[in-house]
C-alpha positions in Angstrom: 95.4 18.7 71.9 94.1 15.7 69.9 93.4 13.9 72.6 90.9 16.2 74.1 88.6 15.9 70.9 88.5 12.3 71.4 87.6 12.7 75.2 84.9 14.7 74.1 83.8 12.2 71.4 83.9 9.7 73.6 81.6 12.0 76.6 78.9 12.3 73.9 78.8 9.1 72.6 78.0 7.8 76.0 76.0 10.5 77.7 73.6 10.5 74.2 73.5 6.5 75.2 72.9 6.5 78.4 70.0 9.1 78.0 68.1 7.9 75.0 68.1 4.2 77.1 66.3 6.6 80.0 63.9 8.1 77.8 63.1 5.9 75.3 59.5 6.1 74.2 59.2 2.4 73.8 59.4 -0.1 77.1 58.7 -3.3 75.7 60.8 -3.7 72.4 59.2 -6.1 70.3 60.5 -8.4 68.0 60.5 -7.0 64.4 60.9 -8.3 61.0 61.2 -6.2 57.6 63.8 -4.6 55.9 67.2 -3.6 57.0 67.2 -0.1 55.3 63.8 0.6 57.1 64.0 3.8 59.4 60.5 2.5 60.5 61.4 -0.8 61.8 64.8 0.9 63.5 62.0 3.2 65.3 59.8 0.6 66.5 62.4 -0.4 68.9 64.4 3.3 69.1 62.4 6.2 69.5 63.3 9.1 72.0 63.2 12.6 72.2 67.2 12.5 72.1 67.1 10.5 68.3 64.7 13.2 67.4 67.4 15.6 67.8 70.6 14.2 67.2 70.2 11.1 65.7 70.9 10.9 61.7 71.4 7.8 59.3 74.0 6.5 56.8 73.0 5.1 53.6 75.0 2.0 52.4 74.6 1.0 49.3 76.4 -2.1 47.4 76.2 -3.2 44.0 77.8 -5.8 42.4 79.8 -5.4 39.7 78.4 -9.1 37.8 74.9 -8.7 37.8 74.3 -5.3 39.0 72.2 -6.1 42.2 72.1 -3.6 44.6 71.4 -3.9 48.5 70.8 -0.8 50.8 71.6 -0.5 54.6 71.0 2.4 56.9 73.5 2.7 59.8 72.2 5.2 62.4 74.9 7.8 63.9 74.9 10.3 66.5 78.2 12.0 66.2 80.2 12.8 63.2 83.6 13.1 62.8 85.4 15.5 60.5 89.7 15.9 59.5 90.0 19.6 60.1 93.7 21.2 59.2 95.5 21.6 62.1 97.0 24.3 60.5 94.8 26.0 59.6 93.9 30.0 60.9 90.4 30.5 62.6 88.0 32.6 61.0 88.8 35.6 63.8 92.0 35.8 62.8 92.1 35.8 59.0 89.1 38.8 58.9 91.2 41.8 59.9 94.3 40.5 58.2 96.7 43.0 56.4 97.0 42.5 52.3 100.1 41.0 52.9 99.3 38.4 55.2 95.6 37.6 53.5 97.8 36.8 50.6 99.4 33.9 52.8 96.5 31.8 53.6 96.0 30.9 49.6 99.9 29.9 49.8 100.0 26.5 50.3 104.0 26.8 51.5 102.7 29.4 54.3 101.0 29.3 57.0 99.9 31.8 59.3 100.6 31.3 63.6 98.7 33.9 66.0 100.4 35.1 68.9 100.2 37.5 71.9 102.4 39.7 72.3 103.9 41.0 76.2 105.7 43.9 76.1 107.4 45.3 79.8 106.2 48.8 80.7 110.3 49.3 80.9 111.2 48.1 77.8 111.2 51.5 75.3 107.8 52.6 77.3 105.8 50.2 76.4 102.8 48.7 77.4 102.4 45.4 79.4 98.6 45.1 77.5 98.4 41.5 75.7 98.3 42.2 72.0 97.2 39.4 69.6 99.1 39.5 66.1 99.2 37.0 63.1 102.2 36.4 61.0 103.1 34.1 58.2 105.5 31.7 57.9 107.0 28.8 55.6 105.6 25.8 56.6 108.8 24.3 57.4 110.6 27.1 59.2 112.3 27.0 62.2 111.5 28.8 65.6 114.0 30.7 64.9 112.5 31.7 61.4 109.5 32.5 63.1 110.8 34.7 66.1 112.5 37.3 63.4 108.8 37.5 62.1 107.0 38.1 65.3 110.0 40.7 66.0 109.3 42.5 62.6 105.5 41.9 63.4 105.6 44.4 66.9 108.7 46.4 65.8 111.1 44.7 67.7 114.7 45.7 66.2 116.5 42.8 68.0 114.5 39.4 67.7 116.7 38.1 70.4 114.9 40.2 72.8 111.6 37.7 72.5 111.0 34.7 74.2 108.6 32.4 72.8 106.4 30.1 75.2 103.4 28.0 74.8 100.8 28.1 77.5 98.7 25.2 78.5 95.8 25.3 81.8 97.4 28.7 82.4 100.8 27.4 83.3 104.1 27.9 80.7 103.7 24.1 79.1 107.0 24.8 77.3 109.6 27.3 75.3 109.7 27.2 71.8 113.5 27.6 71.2 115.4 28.2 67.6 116.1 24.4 67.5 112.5 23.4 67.4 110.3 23.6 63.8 107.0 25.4 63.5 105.5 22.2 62.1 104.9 21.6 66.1 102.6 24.3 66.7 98.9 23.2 66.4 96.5 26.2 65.4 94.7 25.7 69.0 98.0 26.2 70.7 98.6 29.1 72.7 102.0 31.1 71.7 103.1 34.1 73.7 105.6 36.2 72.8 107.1 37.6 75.7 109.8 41.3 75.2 112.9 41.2 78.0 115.0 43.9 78.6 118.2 44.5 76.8 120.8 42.3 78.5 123.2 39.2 78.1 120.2 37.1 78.0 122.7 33.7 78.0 124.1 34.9 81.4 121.0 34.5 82.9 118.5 31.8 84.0 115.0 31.0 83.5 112.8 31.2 86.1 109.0 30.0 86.4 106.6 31.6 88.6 103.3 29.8 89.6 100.9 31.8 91.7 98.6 29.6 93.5 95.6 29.8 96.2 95.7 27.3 99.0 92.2 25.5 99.1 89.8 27.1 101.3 91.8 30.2 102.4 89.7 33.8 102.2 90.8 36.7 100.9 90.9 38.3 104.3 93.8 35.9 105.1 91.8 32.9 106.9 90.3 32.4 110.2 91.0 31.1 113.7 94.1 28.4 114.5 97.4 29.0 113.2 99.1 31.6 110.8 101.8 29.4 108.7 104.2 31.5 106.9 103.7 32.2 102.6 105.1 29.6 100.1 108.4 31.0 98.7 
């Protein structure tokens, strides 16, 4: 999610802050006079082993438009931010790509979504082995759009027999139903496909499973005091 990025910006901004201000070469900062686009004069009050590494400069420059005058300014920076396309594939998934697909991610009306793929050891002897797939989509397709894909993708004959989740921490953070557009699926989101078996799947219900370890219980089932019976 966005939000973590920002977190992160935010972590580095002040850790790099908080550090130089420990290590800064220069104790006493003396009072300093020159010019304002003088890396020099920024260093005779800045200079640490942490803005030798990660510490770069903009250059400013204004000119008016009467007399032509120019005036420079350097603004140091330690992080840079950059817009990258949310929908856009990672590198790992475009390399192995079939013709078909590679011919998508120049298509500026596709995009491409990886999944994994679940199959039940029960369901036409399959395997239960996580299998990552790509497939390509209008940009502005539904879920429903997208589960016929996957289906086609694995060589499932009946698209109704996927269920589509997105996974967050480890935990199911939501189903992606036919209702829903792909537009709200972020490349760093995690889609699973999961295969159920053949079966009225609207006469049945839902149901989440969270597997959890109680804080300081051993494998061997805990010592001493009292037994408690398992969560349900």
């Amino acid at each position: 999610p966005a939000y973590l990025s920002h977190d992160v910006s935010l972590l580095w901004a002040r850790f790099t802050d908080m550090l130089h201000d420990d290590v800064n070469r220069i104790v006493h900062k003396p009072l300093v006079f020159g010019a304002a686009d003088s890396v020099a004069v920024h260093r005779m009050q800045h200079n640490s082993v942490v803005l030798d590494a990660c510490e770069g400069f903009y250059v400013r420059t204004l000119t008016c438009s009467y007399c032509n005058a120019t005036q420079r300014s350097l603004e140091p920076y330690r992080l840079l931010s950059v817009v990258v396309d949310a929908t856009t594939p990672s590198a790992t998934a475009t390399a192995a790509l079939p013709p078909s697909l590679l011919a998508a991610t120049s298509d500026a009306s596709q995009r491409l979504i990886e999944f994994t793929y679940i199959e039940r050891p029960t369901l036409d002897g399959g395997s239960d082995t996580p299998t990552k797939y790509v497939v390509a989509v209008p940009r502005d397709a539904s879920v429903k759009e997208l589960r016929r894909q996957m289906a086609s993708r694995v060589g499932l004959a009946q698209a109704s027999l996927l269920i589509i989740a997105e996974l967050y921490q480890n935990n199911i953070y939501r189903w992606l139903v036919d209702r829903l557009t792909v537009d709200t699926i972020q490349a760093n989101d995690i889609i699973v496909a999961y295969a159920v078996p053949r079966r009225d799947l609207q006469r049945h219900v839902r149901v989440q499973l969270v597997h959890r370890i109680r804080q300081g219980e051993s494998n061997g089932g805990g010592g001493g005091g009292g037994g408690g019976g398992d969560d349900g």
